[in-house]
Structure formats: structure tokens, C-alpha cells
N, C-alpha and C positions, 0 to 999 in steps of 0.2 A: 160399981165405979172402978174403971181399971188404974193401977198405979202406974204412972212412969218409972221406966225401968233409969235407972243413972248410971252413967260412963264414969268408971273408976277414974282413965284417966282419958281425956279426949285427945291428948296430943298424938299417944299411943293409937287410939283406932283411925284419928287421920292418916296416918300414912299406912292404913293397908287398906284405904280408900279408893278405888278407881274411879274417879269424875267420868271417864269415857262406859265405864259399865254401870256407877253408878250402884256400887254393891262394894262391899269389903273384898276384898279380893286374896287369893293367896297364888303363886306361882310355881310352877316346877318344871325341871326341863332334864333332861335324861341324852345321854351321849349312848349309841350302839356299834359296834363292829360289824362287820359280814354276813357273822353268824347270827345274826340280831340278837345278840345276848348284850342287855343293858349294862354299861363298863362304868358310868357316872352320874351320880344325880346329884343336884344343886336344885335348890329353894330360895324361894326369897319371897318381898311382900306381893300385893298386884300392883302398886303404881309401877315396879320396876323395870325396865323394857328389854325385848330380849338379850336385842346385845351389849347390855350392861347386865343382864345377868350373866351371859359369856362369859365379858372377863373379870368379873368379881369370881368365878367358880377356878379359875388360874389354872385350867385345863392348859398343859404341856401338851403341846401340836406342833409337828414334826412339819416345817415349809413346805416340805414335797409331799403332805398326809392329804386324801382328796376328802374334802369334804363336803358332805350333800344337805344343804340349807335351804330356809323361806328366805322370803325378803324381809324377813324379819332382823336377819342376821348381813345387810349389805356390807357392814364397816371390818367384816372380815376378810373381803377380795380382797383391800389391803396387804392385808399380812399373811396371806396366804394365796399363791399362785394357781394351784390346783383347788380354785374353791367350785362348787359346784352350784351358781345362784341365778334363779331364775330371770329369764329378762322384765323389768316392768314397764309396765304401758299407765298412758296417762290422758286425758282427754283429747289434750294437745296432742299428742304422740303415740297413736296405736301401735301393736305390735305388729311387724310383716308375718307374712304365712311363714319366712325360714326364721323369724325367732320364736313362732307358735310351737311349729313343730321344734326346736331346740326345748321349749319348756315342757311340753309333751313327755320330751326322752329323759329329762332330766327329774320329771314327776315318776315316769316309770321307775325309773332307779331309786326313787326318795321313797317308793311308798312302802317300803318296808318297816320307814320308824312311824309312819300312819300306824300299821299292823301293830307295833310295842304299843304304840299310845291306847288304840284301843282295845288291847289287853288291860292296858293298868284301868282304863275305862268301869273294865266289868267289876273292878273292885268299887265303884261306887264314891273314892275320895276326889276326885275329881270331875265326877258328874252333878252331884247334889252340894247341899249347905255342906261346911266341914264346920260340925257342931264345937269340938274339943278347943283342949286350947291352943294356941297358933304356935307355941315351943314346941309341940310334938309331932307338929307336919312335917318335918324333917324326917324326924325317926319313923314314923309311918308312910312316909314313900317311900324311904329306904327298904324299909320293909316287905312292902309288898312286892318291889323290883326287884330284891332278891326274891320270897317265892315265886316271880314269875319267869326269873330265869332258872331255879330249882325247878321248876314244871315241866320250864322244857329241854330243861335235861342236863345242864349245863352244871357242873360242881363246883365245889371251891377246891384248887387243888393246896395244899399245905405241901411245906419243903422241908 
């Protein structure tokens, strides 16, 4: 006969619930430069949506800074002129062939944090269950985004 496992506390695992995946969820999202060397990382639970985990991470971006986003992150053409976000399309509303090819060019440019992401990939915390407990998902992406910019070559430089 198996035992029911019991929720220490339920209010606790609700909110790292996802109703849309339907799984506990945990989130991470990583900021890269040029060099694709990762500059930021911020965590949070899974209900939380992208771009409220943007500005909970209180990422300083400079107006004129370009930056290359999903449409995950729309509520930053706001506040930022040079945002770089793809056009979306809708049932009602397909996209033309000049804004396919505009998301085209603007996929080409983005897919460099594709490439980080599935770097962090191959470490396995963000493919499979993440067994541990949910206070050290922090520190272990941090972790690995630093050895993965230690990999590829990038130092820490000290003053």
C-alpha cells in the first residue's frame, strides 16, 4: 500500500504552480552582451511572466541600449526605443511577407541567446525535474552561467 506523501505547506507549492503547464514550475532568464558572455541572471517561480520577471530583476538599461527580445517581453517597447520585438500575428491579423521577413532578420540576430540557452541546457537544470530545494535554484544557475562563461573563456577581471 503506498503512503500519501503530505505538503508541508500548500500555500508554498501553489505558487510555483503553473495551471498553463500544469507542473511546479521554476523560471530563469539570463541577460548576454555581444560577446554572448551571460552579464545577469534572475529567477523566480513558474507562475511568474516574463516581463514581470524583467522588472522585478531592476536590470539598468540605458534608452538608447538595443535590445533583442520574444514577444514575451512586449511591455518593453515602452520604455525602450531601440527594443528589438518581433511582429505578432493573430488569426484575425496575419503577418505580411515585409513583417515575416522583418522577424526573420530580427530571429537571426536573437539567436545567439538561443545558443546560451542551449548551453545552460546541457547542464540538465533546466531540462529535467529540478529535484533540490527551490532556495538553491538561484545559486545553481548562477553557477553554472558562470562556468559557462569560464568555458568560453571569458574571466572575471578584479581591480
Amino acid at each position: 500500500m503506498r503512503q500519501k506523501r503530505l505538503v508541508k505547506d500548500p500555500k508554498k507549492a501553489r505558487e510555483y504552480y503553473s495551471g498553463k503547464q500544469k507542473r511546479h514550475t521554476l523560471k530563469g532568464q539570463i541577460v548576454i552582451d555581444k560577446e554572448e558572455r551571460i552579464m545577469c541572471v534572475h529567477t523566480a517561480k513558474g507562475t511568474t511572466h516574463d516581463f514581470r520577471l524583467f522588472q522585478e530583476s531592476n536590470l539598468p538599461l540605458m534608452p538608447k541600449t538595443c535590445v533583442y527580445v520574444d514577444l514575451g517581453y512586449l511591455g518593453i517597447a515602452k520604455e525602450h526605443s531601440h527594443c528589438q520585438i518581433p511582429h505578432k500575428a493573430s488569426k484575425l491579423h496575419p503577418l505580411s511577407e515585409e513583417q515575416k521577413e522583418e522577424n526573420r532578420q530580427k530571429a537571426s540576430a536573437r539567436i545567439c541567446v538561443e545558443h546560451v540557452n542551449a548551453k545552460i541546457k546541457t547542464f540538465q537544470i533546466l531540462t529535467q525535474k529540478y529535484r533540490n530545494r527551490r532556495k538553491r535554484f538561484n545559486l545553481r544557475f548562477n553557477l553554472i552561467c558562470g562556468l559557462i562563461n569560464f568555458d568560453r573563456g571569458f574571466a572575471v577581471e578584479y581591480k
